[in-house]
C-alpha positions as CSV (number, residue, x, y, z in Angstrom):
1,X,0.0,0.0,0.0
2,X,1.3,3.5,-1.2
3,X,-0.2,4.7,2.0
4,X,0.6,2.5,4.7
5,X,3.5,4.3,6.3
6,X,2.3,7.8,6.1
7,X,2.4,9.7,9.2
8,X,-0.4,11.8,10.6
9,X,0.1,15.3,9.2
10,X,-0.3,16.9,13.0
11,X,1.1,15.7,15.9
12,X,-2.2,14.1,17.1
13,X,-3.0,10.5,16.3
14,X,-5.6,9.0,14.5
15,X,-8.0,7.4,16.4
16,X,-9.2,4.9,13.5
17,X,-7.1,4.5,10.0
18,X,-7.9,1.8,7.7
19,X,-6.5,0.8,4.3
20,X,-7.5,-1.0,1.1
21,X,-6.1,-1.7,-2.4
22,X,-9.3,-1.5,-3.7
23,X,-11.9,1.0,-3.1
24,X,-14.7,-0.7,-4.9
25,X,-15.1,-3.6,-2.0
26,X,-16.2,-0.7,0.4
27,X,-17.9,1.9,-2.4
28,X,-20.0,-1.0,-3.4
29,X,-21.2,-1.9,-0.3
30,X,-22.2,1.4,0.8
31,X,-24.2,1.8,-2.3
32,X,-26.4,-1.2,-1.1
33,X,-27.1,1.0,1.6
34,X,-27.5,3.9,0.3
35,X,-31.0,5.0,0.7
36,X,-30.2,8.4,2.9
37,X,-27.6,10.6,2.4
38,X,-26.4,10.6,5.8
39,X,-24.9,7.4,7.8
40,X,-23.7,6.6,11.0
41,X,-20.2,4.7,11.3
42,X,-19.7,2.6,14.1
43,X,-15.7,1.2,14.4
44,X,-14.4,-1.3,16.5
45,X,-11.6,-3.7,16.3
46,X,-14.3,-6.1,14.7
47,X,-14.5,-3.7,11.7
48,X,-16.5,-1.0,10.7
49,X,-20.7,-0.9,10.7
50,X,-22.2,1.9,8.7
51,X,-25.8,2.6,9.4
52,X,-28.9,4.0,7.0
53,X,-32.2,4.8,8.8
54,X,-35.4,6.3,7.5
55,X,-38.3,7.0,9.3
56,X,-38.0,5.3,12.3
57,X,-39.5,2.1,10.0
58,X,-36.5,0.6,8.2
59,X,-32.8,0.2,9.0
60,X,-29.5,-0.9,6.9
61,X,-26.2,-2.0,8.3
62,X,-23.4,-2.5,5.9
63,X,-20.9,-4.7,8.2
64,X,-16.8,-4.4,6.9
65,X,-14.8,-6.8,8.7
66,X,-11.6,-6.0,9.9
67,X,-10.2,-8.6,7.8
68,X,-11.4,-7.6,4.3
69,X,-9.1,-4.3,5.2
70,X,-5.2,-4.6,4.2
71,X,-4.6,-2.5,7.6
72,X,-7.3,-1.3,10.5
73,X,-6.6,0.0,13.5
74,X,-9.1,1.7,16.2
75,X,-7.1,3.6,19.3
76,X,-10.4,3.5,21.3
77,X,-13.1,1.0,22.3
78,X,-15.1,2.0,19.8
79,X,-15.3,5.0,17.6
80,X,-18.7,6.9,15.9
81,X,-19.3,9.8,13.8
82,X,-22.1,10.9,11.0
83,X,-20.9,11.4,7.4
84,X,-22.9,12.6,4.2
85,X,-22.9,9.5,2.8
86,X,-23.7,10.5,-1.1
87,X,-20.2,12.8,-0.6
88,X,-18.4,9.9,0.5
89,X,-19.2,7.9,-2.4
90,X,-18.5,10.5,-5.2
91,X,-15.2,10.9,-2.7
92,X,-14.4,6.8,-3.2
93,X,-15.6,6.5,-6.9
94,X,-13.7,9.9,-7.5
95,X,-11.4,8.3,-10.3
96,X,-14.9,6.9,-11.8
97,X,-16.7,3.7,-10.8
98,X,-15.1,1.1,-13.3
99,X,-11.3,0.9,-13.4
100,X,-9.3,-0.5,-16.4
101,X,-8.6,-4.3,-16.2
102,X,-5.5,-4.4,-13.8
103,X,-6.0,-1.1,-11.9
104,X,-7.6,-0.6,-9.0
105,X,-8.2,2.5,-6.5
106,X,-5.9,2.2,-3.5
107,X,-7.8,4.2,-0.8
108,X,-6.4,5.3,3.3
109,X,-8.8,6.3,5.9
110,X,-8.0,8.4,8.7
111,X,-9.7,9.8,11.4
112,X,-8.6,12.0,13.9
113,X,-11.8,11.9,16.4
114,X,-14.8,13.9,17.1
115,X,-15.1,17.2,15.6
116,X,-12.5,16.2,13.0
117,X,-13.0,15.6,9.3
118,X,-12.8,12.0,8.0
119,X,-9.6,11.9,5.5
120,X,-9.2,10.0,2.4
121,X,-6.4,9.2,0.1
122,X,-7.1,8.1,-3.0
123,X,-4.0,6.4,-5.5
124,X,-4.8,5.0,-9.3
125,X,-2.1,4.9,-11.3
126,X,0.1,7.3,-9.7
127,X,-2.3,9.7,-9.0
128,X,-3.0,10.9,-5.2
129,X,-6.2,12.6,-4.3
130,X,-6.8,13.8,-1.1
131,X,-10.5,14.7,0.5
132,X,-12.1,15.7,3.9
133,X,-15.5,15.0,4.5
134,X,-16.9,16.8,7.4
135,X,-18.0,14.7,10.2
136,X,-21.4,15.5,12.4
137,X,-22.6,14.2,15.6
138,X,-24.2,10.6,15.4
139,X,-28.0,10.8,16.1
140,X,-29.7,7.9,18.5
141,X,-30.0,5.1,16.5
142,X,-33.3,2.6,17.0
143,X,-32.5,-0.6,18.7
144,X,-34.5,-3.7,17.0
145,X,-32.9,-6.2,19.5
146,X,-32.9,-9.0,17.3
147,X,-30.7,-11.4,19.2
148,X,-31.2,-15.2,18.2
149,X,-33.1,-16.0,21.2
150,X,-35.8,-13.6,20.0
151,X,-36.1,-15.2,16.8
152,X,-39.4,-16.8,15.8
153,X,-38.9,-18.0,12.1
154,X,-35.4,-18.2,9.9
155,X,-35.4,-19.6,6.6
156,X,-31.9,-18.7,4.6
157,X,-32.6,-19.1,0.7
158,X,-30.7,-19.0,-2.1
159,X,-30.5,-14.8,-3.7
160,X,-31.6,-16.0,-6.9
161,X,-35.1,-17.2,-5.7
162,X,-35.8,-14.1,-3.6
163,X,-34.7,-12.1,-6.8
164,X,-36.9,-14.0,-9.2
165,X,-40.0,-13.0,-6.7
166,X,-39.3,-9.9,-7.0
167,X,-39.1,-9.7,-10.5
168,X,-42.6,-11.9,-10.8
169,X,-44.0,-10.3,-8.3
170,X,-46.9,-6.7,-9.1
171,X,-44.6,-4.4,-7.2
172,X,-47.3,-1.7,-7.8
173,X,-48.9,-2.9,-4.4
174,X,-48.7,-1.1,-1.6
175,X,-47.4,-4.0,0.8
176,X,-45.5,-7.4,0.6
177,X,-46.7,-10.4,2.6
178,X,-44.9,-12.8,4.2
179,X,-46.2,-15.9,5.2
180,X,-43.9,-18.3,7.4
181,X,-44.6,-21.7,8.6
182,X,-44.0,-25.1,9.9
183,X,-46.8,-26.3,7.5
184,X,-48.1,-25.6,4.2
185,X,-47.4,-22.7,2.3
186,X,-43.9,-23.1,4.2
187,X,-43.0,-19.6,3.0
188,X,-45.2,-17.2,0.7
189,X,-44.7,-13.7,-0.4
190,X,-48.0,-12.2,-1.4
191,X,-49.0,-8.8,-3.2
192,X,-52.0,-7.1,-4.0
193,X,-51.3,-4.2,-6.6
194,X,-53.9,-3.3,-9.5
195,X,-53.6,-6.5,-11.5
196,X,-55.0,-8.0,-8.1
197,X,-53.5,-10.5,-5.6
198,X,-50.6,-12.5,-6.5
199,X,-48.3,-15.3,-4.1
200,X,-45.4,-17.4,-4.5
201,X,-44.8,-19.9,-3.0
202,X,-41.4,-22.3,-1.6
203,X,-41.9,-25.4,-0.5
204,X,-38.8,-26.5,2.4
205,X,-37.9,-29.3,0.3
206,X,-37.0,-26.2,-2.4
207,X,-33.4,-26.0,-4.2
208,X,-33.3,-23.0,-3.3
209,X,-33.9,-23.2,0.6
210,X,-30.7,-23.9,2.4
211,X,-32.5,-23.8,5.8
212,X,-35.6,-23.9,7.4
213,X,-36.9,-22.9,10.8
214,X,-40.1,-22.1,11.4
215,X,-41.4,-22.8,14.5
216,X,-45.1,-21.1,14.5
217,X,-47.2,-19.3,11.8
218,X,-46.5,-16.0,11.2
219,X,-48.3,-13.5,8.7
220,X,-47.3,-10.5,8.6
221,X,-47.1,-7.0,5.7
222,X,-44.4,-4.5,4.8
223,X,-44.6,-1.8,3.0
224,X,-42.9,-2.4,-0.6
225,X,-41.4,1.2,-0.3
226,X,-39.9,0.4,2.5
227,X,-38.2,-3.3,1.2
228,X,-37.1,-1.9,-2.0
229,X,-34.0,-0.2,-1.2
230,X,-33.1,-3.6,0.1
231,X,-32.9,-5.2,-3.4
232,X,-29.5,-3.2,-4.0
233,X,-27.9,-5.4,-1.6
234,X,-30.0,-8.4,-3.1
235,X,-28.6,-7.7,-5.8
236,X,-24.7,-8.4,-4.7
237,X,-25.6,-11.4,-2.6
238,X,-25.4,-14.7,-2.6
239,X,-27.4,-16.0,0.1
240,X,-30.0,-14.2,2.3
241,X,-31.4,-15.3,5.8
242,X,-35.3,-14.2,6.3
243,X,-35.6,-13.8,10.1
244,X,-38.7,-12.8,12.0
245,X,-39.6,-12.0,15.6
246,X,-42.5,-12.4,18.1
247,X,-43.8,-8.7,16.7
248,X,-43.3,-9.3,13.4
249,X,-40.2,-7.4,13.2
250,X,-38.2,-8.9,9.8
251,X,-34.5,-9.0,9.5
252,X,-33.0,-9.6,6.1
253,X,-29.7,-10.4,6.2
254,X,-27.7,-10.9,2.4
255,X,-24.6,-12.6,2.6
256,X,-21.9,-10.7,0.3
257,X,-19.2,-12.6,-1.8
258,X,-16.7,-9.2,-3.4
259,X,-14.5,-10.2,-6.4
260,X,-11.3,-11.3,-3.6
261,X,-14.2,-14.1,-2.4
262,X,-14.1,-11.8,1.1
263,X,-17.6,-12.1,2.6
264,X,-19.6,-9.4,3.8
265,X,-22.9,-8.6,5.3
266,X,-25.7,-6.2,4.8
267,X,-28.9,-6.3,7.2
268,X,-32.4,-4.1,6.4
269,X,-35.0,-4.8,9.7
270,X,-38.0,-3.7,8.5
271,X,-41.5,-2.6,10.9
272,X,-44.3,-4.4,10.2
273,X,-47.2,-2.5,8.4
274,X,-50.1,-4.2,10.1
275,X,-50.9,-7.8,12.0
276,X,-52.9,-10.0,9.6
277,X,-55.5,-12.3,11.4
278,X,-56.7,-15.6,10.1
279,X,-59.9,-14.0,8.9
280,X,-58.1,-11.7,6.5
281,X,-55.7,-14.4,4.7
């Protein structure tokens, strides 16, 4: 790394610096995220969680191991600042968003700590570019809880399928439903939009199912403008674990493979819309 042994420009030290040889493993899994412009960035030895919220309904969390970076270091417990996220991104693609076969964007990190700017520097082929983003104070994030023990249903299926329903699927409705259950349908994803009610359904026995838990029936309806800035990150992934809780709360968690083969994770948890009774389905 071109980068890797430059010293802070002040005599204060960075309290979180983090390099990569290639710019597009983090650009494009910020774009799956990417619904807001502003983010919250959570770092910790683990690695680094950025974090999209809208509404109080819906919340992203792009999750960047420590290990996909060539070098990351945090000097505290855990580090958090807002960013603009939409200036962060023009900041990573700043050399454009497809490099020539063979090149790649290099790209250091640093950050000094609160009130400071976040720093990057940014090398392709020779080139250095250097940008401050301004940093803000991180708003109070919500907490959907969703440890495993809370976890009612979990199916993990296959990208392709859950792409494929979303493709078949009248997207003009208002709501998707999701139908979970140890019995018959098994799993179902239901609209209602003006060419009138449409399911689909996946048996557990399915190709495309990779594991099934269901342990009660759940229906339950989100709204569709709320799931679809989730099908950027469907569209990376490889894999994606449907999780639901007691309230009806839905996780969806998309397992990211980038062009090294390092895995990531993005996770949406979504509010439920409304409770569905038995008399309604």
């Amino acid at each position: 790394m071109p980068f890797s042994a430059q010293p802070p420009a002040s005599g204060e030290p960075y309290v979180l610096t983090a390099s990569l040889d290639n710019a597009r493993h983090l650009s494009s899994l910020l774009r799956a995220v990417h619904f807001q412009d502003h983010a919250t960035c959570f770092a910790t030895a683990n690695g680094l969680r950025v974090t999209v919220e809208d509404a109080k309904c819906i919340q992203a969390n792009a999750f960047i191991q420590a290990e996909i970076f060539q070098e990351f270091a945090v000097q505290e417990e855990s580090v958090t600042f807002r960013i603009n996220l939409s200036v962060l991104l023009d900041c990573l693609t700043i050399f454009g968003t497809s490099s020539l076969p063979g090149t790649s964007t290099a790209l250091r990190m640093c950050y000094r700590g609160y009130g400071y700017p976040l720093m990057l520097f940014l090398e392709e082929g020779g080139v250095v570019t250097v940008c401050k983003i301004n940093t803000q104070e991180p708003d109070q994030l919500l907490d959907f809880d969703f440890c495993s023990t809370k976890v009612v249903n979990k199916i993990i299926l296959q990208s392709e399928g859950l792409r494929e329903a979303f493709a078949e699927l009248d997207m003009t409705s208002e709501v998707l439903q999701i139908t979970m259950s140890p019995d018959k349908p098994y799993f179902r994803l239901s609209t209602f939009g003006n060419a009138g009610s449409a399911h689909l359904d996946y048996p557990r026995d399915s190709d495309l199912m990779e594991t099934f838990h269901c342990n009660q029936t759940q229906t339950n309806r989100y709204k569709i403008s709320l799931l679809k800035p989730s099908t950027k990150a469907l569209a990376l992934s490889c894999k994606v674990s449907i999780r639901t809780d007691a309230q009806g709360f839905l996780s969806l968690q998309y397992m990211i493979r980038n062009e090294d083969g390092q895995i990531c994770f993005v996770e949406y948890y979504c509010c439920p819309d409304e409770d569905i009774t038995e008399a309604e389905m």
